[in-house]
Residue, then its C-alpha position, 0 to 999 in steps of 0.5 A: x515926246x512918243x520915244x521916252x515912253x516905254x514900250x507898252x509891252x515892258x512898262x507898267x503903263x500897259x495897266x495904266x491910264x488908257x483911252x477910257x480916262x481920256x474920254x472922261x476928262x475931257x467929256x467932264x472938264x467942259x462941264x466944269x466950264x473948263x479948257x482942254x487941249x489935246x497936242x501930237x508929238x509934233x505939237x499940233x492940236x489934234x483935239x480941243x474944247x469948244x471953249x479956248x479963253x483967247x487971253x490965255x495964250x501967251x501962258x499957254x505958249x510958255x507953259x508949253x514951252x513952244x518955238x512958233x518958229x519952229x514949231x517944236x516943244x521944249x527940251x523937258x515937254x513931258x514934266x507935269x507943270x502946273x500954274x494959276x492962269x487968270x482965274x484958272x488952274x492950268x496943268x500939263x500932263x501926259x495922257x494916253x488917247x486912241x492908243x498913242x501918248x499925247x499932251x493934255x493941257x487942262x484948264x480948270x476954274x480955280x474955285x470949283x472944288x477939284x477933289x470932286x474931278x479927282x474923285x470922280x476919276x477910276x483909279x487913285x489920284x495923289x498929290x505930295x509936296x516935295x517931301x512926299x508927303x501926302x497932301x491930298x487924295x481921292x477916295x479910291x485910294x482909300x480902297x486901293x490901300x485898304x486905310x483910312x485918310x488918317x493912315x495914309x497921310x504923312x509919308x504913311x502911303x509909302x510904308x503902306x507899300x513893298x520893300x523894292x517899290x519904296x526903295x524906288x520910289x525914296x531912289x527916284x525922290x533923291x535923285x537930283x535929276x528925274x527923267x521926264x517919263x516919271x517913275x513907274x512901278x508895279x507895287x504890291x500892297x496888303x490891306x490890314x485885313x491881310x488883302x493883296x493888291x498889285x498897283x501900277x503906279x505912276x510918279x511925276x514931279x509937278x513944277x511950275x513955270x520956271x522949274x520950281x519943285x512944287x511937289x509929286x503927282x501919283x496915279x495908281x491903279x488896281x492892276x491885280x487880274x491883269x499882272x497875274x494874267x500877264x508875261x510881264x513877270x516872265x519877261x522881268x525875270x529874264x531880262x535887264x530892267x533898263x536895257x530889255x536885253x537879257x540878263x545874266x541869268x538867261x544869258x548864263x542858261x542860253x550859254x549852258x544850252x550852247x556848251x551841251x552841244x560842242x558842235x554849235x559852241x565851236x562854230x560861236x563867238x563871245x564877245x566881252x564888251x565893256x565901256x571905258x570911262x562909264x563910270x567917269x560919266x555916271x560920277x560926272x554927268x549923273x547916272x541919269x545919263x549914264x542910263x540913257x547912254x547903256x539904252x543906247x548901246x543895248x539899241x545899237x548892238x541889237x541893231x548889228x547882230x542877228x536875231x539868232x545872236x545873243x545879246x545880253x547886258x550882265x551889269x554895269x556896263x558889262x555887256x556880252x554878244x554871243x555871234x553864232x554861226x562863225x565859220x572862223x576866227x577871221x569872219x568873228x573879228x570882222x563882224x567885232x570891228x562892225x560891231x565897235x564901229x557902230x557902238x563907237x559913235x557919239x551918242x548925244x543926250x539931253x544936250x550933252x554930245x559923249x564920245x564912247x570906248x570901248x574895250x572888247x574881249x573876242x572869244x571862240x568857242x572851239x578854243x575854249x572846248x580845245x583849252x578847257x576839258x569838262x563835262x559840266x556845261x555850267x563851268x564851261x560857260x564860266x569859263x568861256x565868261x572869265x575868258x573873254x574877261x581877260x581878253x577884255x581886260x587884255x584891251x583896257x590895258x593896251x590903249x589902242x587895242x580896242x579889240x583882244x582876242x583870247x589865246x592860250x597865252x592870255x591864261x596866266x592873266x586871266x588868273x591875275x585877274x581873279x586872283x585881283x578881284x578876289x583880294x578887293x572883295x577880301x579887303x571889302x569883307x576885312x578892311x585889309x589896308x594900313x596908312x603910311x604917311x609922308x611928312x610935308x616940310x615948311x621953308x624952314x625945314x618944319x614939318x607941318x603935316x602928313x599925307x596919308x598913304x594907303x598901303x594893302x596886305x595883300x601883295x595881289x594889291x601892291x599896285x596902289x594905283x591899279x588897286x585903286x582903279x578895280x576898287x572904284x569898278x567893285x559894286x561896293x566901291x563907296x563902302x571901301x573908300x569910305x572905310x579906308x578914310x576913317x583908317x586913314x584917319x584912325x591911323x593919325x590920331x595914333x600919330x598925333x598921341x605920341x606927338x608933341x606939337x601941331x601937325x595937319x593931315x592930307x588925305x586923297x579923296x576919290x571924286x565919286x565919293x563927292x558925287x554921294x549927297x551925304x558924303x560931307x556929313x559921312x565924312x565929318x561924322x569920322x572926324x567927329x568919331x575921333x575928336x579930330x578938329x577940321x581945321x586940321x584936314x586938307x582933302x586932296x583933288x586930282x587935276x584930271x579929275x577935276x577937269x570936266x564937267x562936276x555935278x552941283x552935288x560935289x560943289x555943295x559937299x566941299x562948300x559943306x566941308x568948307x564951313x566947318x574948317x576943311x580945306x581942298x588941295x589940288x593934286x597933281x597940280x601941270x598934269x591936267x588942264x585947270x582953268x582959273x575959273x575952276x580954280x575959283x569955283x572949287x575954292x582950291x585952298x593949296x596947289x599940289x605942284x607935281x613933279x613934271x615941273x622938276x622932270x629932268x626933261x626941262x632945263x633949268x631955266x624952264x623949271x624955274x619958269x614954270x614954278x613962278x608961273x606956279x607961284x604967281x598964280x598961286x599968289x593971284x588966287x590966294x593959294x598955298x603952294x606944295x610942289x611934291x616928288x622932289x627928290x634932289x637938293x637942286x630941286x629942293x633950291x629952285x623951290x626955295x628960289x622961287x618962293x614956294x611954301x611947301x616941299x614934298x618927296x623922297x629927299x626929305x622922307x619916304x612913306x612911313x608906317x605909324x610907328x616909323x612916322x612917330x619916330x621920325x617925326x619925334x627925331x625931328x622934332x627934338x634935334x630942331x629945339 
């Protein structure tokens, strides 16, 4: 319980509910003929009332979730639950006593009137139903927020609030899994009167026994004297939020300090980190773990540098050390290999055992001084920063190389790099892609549908597969990939008007984009945009995306996009590790069948096995079979041979342009009347 509550130097919490509180609660419950019980983290009771109801216990032990064989509290301890226990109002919340985070277990009787204990509390007290919407509040809120009853309630009390704060707490009441600790937040409030308050407010979900959302309970108090008195504005402004490490800001002011002095910047090293596979598991386990597993790696890198080190966390999962004092090269990459052996380790939170990668870009600074001419400290340290990128990238690129040490040679890449990165944010501001499409063919040499393929303008982006993989990295990955489905889209309705007849439309979809709430009704407001039936859509899954653990939230878009008429393919369908199960659970209506099952690797025979394992499962399960990338009429017969429904790949057509499409397709369409 102790170690998921901030340290009190960095946490609103350090203005919040203190000693004081404790004492009054428990001096005024007992005068309510009520129950307390004040728990250690190690789940003894350290402090109780005179008055225990022995005939609570067993829904004392449940509501604590507590192992009396091991003595130990369960895994979400710290949530606010609240329940009716035999004529009492049992709540448990996290409380501060002597300076230590406890549990308190309060026990009230349920028809005395609770807006009198609540009112007689020092600080402002509010409950809200799931919606955030108001319910109740004691009368120091009334002064805090300088409105009246009729003026908080509804969702009132959050517009009362500042732009940031109510952007966190809409972030906190959306997410589909809130840590234990709540949410905490300095706040700044202006009464009508114009009046300026600092709040720090603390946010908890209350649930009841058996994990319901009943609703939200707020503690908010006057923090103005003490904010104004604090470090704490100094120490958000210099360091990342999450990690408490340094942010870039700082960072890129401590580096411009080294660089003036070249004599200190030759004896240092940078080190690039960057996380392989991060957003893999923000997308996948949720960016509530995502989070906890950056603390973890911001921990262990302070745990294996010095305290003259720099460690700093520039976004993402981009973090940079700074060793200083490295006699040579060969003492820096032995203090690096330190470094990733430690980060490396699995890492296990709430239940789930992550494995880490990493990919580390190790600069020194006598190359950089040796390399780059400039008197500018500012541009040295770009410099020195886009260096150890490449380096870095250099890494991400060679599987195996975990950690690349920046050379001279390594400048032309560094420049590739940039030069990347500048096109996606060029096609961010532009929308710079066309759609090509791929005609899919029935058994009797019909074409039925299309896959839209996306092409960019820039020839810095003629690796599809890289461009996509930086686009997913960009800050702004979401926009861009939505807005490439609405060109995907766009360009065959343009396809569609110059044709006769009925033709369907695959298109690919990244997984993170099922893993936004809101996608299904994204995606169908762009169909509804161009008056394009569902029916007429198949979304396309990649098997290794597919593979590991998915987030409920990409189960409800599918089933969402599947009620209106879309179906789901499997991509790439022998290049990945699906099981039945998951083949049901995602209610896959077509097998994409890729071309490893027609490598020239196999025999012939081997080919036709693994097809009609293909086919028999495909018929088990009820799904439509495609087997794309054919490219010869050998494997065009052994498709046909083993009953499959639908063919794809070079021997029948490359990716076209709209208007090669049309051309073609209309060719076709006339020579098979």
């Amino acid at each position: 319980m102790t170690n998921q509550i901030l340290p009190p130097e960095f946490s609103s919490t350090n203005f919040g509910v203190r000693e004081e509180l404790t004492s009054f609660l428990i001096n005024y419950i007992e005068g309510q003929g009520g129950f307390y019980v004040l728990f250690d983290e190690q789940g003894s009771a350290v402090l109780s009332s005179s008055r225990l109801p022995n005939e609570l216990t067993p829904s004392i032990r449940e509501i604590l979730n507590f192992n009396a064989v091991h003595k130990i509290f369960g895994e979400e301890l710290s949530q606010h639950k609240a329940t009716i226990i035999n004529g009492y109002q049992v709540t448990l919340n996290e409380v501060y006593h002597q300076e230590a985070m406890f549990l308190i277990l309060l026990g009230i009787p349920e028809n005395n009137v609770l807006s009198e204990l609540y009112n007689a509390f020092p600080i402002g007290v509010m409950k809200a139903d799931h919606l955030l919407h108001l319910k109740f509040c004691n009368t120091h809120c009334y002064e805090l927020f300088g409105l009246s009853s009729d003026e908080l309630y509804g969702r009132n009390w959050i517009n009362a609030l500042d732009s940031d704060s109510r952007e966190k707490i809409f972030s906190f009441f959306s997410s589909t899994y809130n840590t234990p600790t709540g949410l905490r937040v300095i706040a700044e409030v202006v009464s009508p009167l114009g009046k300026k308050r600092v709040l720090s407010i603390a946010m908890h979900e209350q649930i009841d026994l058996v994990g319901n959302l009943l609703g939200y309970h707020v503690m908010l108090q006057d923090i103005t004297k003490e904010y104004g008195e604090s470090n704490y504005l100094k120490h958000l402004a210099t360091h990342d939020s999450l990690t408490q490490l340094l942010n870039r800001s700082s960072l890129i002011t401590e580096l411009e300090t080294i660089c003036s002095t070249p004599a200190e910047q030759s004896n240092c090293a940078l080190l690039f980190i960057d996380l392989d596979k991060f957003k893999y598991i923000n997308d996948t386990l949720g960016h509530h773990i995502g989070d906890e597993l950056l603390i973890v790696v911001a921990k262990r890198l302070l745990h294996t540098t010095r305290d003259s080190d720099l460690v700093a966390r520039i976004g993402g999962d981009e973090f940079i050390v700074v060793l200083k004092n490295v006699a040579n090269e060969q003492i820096a990459l032995e203090r690096t290999q330190t470094i990733a052996s430690n980060l490396k380790k699995p890492a296990k939170i709430q239940q789930q055992q992550l494995n880490i990668y990493l990919s580390i870009g190790l600069t020194m600074g006598r190359e950089i001084i040796d390399s780059f001419i400039t008197d500018d400290p500012h541009a040295m340290v770009e410099y020195w920063l886009n260096a150890s990128d490449s380096a870095m990238y250099k890494a991400k690129a060679h599987k195996g190389h975990e950690i690349v040490t920046y050379s001279r040679e390594l400048s032309g890449e560094l420049e590739s790099i940039l030069n990347i990165r500048s096109a996606i944010e060029q096609l961010y501001q532009q929308n710079s892609s066309q759609t090509y499409f791929q005609p899919i063919w029935s058994a009797t040499q019909q074409i039925v549908a299309v896959e839209a393929l996306s092409r960019f303008d820039s020839p810095i982006l003629s690796n599809v597969a890289d461009t996509f993989a930086h686009i997913k990295e960009h800050k702004y990955s979401q926009e861009i990939l939505l807005r490439i489905i609405d060109n995907n889209i766009c360009s065959f309705i343009k396809v569609l008007s110059k044709l006769q007849g009925q033709l369907s439309l695959n298109i690919n979809v990244e997984l993170q984009l099922l893993n936004d709430g809101n996608f299904s009704q994204r995606f169908l407001a762009i169909l509804t945009k161009y008056k394009l039936s569902p029916s007429l859509i198949t979304i396309e899954l990649t098997e290794r995306e597919t593979y590991s653990h998915i987030e409920h939230i990409v189960f409800d878009n599918l089933n969402t996009l599947k009620l209106q008429g879309v179906k789901i393919a499997l991509d790439d369908f022998g290049t990945g590790y699906s099981s039945i199960e998951r083949l049901l659970k995602l209610g896959f209506n077509q097998l994409k069948i890729d071309r490893v099952f027609l490598s020239n690797s196999l025999t012939l025979q081997q080919k036709k096995s693994a097809l009609l394992a293909s086919v028999q499962l495909g018929n088990a399960l009820n799904l439509q079979l495609l087997v794309e990338g054919i490219e010869t009429t050998e494997d065009a017969q052994i498709c046909n041979e083993c009953g499959i429904q639908l063919y794809q790949g070079y021997l029948y057509a490359k990716p076209m342009p709209i208007e090669q499409t049309i051309k073609f397709i209309g060719k076709h369409n006339e020579s098979a009347k």
